[in-house]
N, C-alpha and C positions, 0 to 999 in steps of 0.2 A: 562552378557548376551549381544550376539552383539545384534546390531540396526539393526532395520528391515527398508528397502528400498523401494519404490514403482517409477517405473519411467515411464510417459508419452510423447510422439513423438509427435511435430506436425511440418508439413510442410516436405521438401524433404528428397532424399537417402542421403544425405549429413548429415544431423540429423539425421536421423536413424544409421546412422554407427557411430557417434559420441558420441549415447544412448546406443549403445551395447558397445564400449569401455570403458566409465564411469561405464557400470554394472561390465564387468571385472575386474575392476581396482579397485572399492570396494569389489567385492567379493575375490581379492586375498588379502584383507586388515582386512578381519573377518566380513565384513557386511552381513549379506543376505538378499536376493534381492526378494521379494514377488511379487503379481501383484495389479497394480494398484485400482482394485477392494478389496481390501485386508486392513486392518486395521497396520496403517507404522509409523515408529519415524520420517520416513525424508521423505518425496514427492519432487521429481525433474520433474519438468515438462521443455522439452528442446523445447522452444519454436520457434515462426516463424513471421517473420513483413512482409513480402512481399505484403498483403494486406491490408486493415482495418479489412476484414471478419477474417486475420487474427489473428490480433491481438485481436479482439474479443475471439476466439477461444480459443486464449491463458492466456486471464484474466479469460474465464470460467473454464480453468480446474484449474487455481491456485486457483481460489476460490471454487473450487468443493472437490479439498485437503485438505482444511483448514474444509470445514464442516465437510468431514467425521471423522478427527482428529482433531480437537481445538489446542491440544496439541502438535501437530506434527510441525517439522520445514518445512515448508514450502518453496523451492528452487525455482526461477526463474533463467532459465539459457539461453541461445543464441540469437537470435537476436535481439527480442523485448525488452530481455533488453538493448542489445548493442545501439538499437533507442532512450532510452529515461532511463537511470536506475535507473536517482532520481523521477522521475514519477511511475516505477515499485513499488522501494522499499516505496513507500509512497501511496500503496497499504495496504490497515487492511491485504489483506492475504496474503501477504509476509513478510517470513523473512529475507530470505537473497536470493542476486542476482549475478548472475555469467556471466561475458559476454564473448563473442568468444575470443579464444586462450587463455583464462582460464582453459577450460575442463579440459587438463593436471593437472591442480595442484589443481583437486576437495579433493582427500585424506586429504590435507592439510588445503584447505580451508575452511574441516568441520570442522577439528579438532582445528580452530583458532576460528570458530565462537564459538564452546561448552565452550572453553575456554577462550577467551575474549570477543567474544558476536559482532565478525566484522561482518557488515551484506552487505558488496560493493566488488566486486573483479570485477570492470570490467577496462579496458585499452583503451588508446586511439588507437582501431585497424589500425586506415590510420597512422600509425607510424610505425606498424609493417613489418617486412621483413622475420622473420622467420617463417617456416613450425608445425605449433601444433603437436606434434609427439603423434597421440593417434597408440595404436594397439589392434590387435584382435589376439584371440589364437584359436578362434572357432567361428562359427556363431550355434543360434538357430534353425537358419532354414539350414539343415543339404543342401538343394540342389541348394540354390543361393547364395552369397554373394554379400554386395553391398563392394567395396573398394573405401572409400575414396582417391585421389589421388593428387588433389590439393585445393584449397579454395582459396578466393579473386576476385575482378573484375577488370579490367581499363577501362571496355566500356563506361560506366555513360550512357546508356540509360537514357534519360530524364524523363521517368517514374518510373525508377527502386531505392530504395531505396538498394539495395543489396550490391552494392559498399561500401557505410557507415556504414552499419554491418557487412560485412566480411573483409573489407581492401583489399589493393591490392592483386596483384595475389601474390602466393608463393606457389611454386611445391613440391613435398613429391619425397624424393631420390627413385632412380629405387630401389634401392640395398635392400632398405627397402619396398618397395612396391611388392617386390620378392620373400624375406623372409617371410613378412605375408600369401602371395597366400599361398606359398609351404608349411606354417603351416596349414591351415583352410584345404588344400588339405587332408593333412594326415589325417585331422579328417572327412573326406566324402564330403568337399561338389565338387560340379562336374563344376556347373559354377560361373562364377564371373561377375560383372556389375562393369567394372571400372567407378564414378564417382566423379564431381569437380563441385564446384559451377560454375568456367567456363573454363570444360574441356579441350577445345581447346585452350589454353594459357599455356599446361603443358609446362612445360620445358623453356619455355620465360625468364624464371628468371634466369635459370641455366648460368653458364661460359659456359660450353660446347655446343653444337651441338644438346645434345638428346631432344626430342621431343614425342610428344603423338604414333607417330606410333613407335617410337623404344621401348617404353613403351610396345606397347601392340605386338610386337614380341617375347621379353622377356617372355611375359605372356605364350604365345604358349608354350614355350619350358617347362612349369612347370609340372610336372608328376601327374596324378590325373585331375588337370582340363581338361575338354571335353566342357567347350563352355565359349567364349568370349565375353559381351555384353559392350556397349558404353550408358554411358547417355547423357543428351541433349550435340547436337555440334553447333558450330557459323558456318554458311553454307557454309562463306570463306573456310574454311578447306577443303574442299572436292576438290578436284584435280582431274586430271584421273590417276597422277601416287599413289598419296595418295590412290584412289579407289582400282586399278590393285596389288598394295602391300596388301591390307587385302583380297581381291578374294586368295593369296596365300596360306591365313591361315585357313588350313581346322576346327580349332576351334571358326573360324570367325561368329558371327551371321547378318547374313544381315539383321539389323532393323536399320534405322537409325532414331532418333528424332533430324531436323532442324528446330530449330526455326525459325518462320517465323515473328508472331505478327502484319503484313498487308499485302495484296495483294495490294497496294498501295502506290507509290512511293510518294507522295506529304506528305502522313502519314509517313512514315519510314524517311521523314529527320527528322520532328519533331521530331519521335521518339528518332532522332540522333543514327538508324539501320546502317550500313553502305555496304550496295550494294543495288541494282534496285529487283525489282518482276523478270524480266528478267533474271539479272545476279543468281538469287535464283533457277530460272526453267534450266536452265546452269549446276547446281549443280545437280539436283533432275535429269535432264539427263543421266548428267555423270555413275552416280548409277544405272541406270534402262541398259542401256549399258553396264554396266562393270558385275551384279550382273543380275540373274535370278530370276525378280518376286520380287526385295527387298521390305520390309517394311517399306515407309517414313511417320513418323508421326509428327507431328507439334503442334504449340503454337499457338493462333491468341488472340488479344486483342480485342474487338466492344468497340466503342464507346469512343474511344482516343478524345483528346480535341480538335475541328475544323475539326474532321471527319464528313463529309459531308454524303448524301443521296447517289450523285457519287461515294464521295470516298469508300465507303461502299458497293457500288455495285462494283466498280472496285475490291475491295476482293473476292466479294461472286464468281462475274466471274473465280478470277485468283484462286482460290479453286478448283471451276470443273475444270479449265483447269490444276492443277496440280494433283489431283487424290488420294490424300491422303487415307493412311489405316486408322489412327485417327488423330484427331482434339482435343483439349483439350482446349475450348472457355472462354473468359477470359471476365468479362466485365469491362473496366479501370475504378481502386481501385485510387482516389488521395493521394498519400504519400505527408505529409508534410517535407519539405526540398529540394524538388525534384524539379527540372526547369517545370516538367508540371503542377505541381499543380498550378503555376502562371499563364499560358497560359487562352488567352478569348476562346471566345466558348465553355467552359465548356457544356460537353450533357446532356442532361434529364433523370436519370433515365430508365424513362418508355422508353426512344427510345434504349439505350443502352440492356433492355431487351429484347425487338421487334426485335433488330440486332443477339443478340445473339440465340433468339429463331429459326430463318432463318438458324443459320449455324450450329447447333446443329440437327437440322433435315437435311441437308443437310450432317454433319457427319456420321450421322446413316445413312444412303444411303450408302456413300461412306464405310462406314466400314464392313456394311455387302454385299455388290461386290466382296471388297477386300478377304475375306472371303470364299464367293462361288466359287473364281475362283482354291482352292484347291480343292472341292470337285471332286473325283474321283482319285487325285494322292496319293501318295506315300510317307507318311513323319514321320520323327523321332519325338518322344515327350518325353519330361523328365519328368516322371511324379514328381506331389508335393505332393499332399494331395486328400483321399477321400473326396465325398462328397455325394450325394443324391439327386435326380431329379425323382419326381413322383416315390419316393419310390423303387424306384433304387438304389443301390449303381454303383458308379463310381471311378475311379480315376482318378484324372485330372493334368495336364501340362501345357505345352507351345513347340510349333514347335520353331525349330529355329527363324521364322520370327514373333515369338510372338503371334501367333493364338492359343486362348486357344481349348485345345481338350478333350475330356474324353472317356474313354475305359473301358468299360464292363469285369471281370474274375477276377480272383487271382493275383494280381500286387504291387509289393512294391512299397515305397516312395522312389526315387534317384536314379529310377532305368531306364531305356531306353525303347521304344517298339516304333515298326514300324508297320507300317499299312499304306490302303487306310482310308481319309476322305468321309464319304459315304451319308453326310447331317449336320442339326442343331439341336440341341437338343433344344435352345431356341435360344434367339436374342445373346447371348455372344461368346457360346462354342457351338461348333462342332465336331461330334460324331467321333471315329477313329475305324475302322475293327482291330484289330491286326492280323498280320499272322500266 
């Protein structure tokens, strides 16, 4: 009888594309793959260290597998364990641990543990230089796919622990990032979300020339995909001729998410960020110039170590003066290893939520602006999935520029409709007329 599977996501599209690999990659090995909620011989939970909350997060669902199963093997697998794996594995509810650039060789690495009982596959990743070749032959969700495309960092942001769980940068071949599109294509899905832990580093590593925008030309030419998204970029990357090159590409989605993490230059060296709030609004220019109406959304940290009341305000300022469609507010997590967790000044708690609470309502402003100012035009939406809203049914999307919408009538999942936006159904999504 095959063994039954159960696997858990936490943290980014990066993990998530990494979770649906590993499903395929047992399921074309006899395993079947159940849901989480589901009674399983093996629990894999692919985890996340980027913050404390997170790794909290990550110890709750390994122990949340172990109760619902005693019996069941128990898998800790990415970067929380790659942070610390004899700590993991010396968890009661684990049994064995798998660290980054392992994924690949999970088939093998059950079948060692069943049969000699190994419970450690992790690697020293800042050694490594090659590319994890996971792949996909299908996604679940038949109308987006996320594509992994590169992994690793070199930034060493001083607060970032990310570097020492992914290793440096190392790019995933076009030739092979082409071949997967053009498969997942065939089987329906319509767009794609090229992602990298730090996407704008594609191709760095390469001998050749090619780079992220020759990547996602490539992409264009692939038959079946109809829309092109980008995950977070380093806001160096944005040029006006990098801009004026994807304006070309009618499968282009103009959302960009630039991380920003201060409005504050005296905080971004700390951070060890590397350009000005200035030279960031330079960028967000360029975009607003080149693109009509683009969607730039961002990152912001409160309460980094020796951020001041000023410097704080000097964000909240350069926030409204940059205009963002969302904010996604962070309040600084200390990672042990990292240069900031040494820094004085260390913040309060309670003021770090005071700050965060200021720009979280200052998000919702700016996002529902952002929002109203389609109401009355004219725009395409892919739809995903129904839903229900005061006992309504709907089916709902996303506009190119990421505004979710929902439309009223007889409508498939993956399929396109056009209309004017004619209002808000609540504070999220916005209603679409079809024609």
């Amino acid at each position: 009888m095959s063994k039954k599977v159960a696997f858990h996501t936490l943290g980014c599209k990066v993990n998530t594309y990494e979770t649906d690999a590993m499903e395929q990659m047992l399921l074309s090995h006899g395993y079947e793959i159940v849901s989480f909620e589901d009674q399983a011989d093996i629990y894999i939970i692919n985890t996340c260290s980027v913050t404390n909350m997170a790794d909290r997060k990550s110890r709750q669902m390994l122990h949340k597998a172990k109760k619902k199963n005693p019996n069941a093997v128990v898998v800790a697998a990415g970067c929380y364990v790659q942070a610390a794996p004899k700590e993991v594995l010396a968890d009661a509810g684990v049994d064995l641990v798998i660290g980054n650039n392992r994924k690949q060789d999970l088939v093998q690495i059950l079948e060692d543990y069943f049969k000699e009982h190994r419970e450690e596959a992790v690697i020293d990743i800042n050694k490594e230089q090659e590319y994890e070749e996971l792949e996909l032959d299908f996604v679940s969700d038949h109308t987006r796919a996320y594509i992994k495309v590169q992994d690793g960092c070199n930034q060493f942001c001083s607060y970032c622990i990310i570097p020492y769980t992914r290793g440096r940068i190392r790019s995933r071949a076009k030739q092979d990032v082409i071949s997967e599109i053009k498969r997942i294509a065939k089987n329906g899905t319509k767009e794609v979300v090229l992602t990298g832990i730090h996407l704008s580093s594609y191709g760095k590593d390469f001998k050749d020339e090619t780079d992220l925008l020759d990547l996602i030309k490539a992409v264009q030419e692939v038959n079946g995909i109809q829309r092109i998204r980008l995950g977070s970029l380093e806001p160096r990357i944005i040029t006006l001729e990098f801009a004026q090159e994807l304006r070309k590409l009618d499968k282009f989605c103009p959302h960009f998410h630039l991380s920003l993490q201060s409005g504050c230059e005296a905080t971004l060296k700390r951070m060890n960020r590397h350009y000005t709030p200035e030279e960031y609004y330079e960028k967000c220019q360029i975009l607003r110039e080149v693109f009509d109406h683009p969607a730039i959304t961002t990152d912001v940290i409160v309460g980094f170590p020796g951020e001041t009341e000023e410097e704080f305000e000097e964000t909240r300022k350069f926030l409204e003066k940059v205009n963002f469609y969302e904010m996604h507010v962070f309040k600084y997590s200390k990672r042990k290893g990292t240069r900031a967790a040494e820094m004085e000044n260390q913040v309060p708690e309670q003021t770090k939520t005071k700050r965060s609470n200021i720009l979280l309502e200052l998000a919702r402003k700016r996002s529902e602006e952002y929002r109203s100012f389609w109401i009355g035009k004219e725009v395409t939406v892919l739809l995903e999935e129904k839903i229900v809203l005061d006992g309504k049914f709907y089916m709902v999307g996303h506009t190119k520029e990421y505004v979710k919408a929902a439309v009223k009538g007889e409508f498939s999942s993956n399929t396109f409709v056009t209309g004017k936006i004619n209002g808000f159904l609540n504070n999220e999504i916005v209603n679409l007329l079809a024609e």
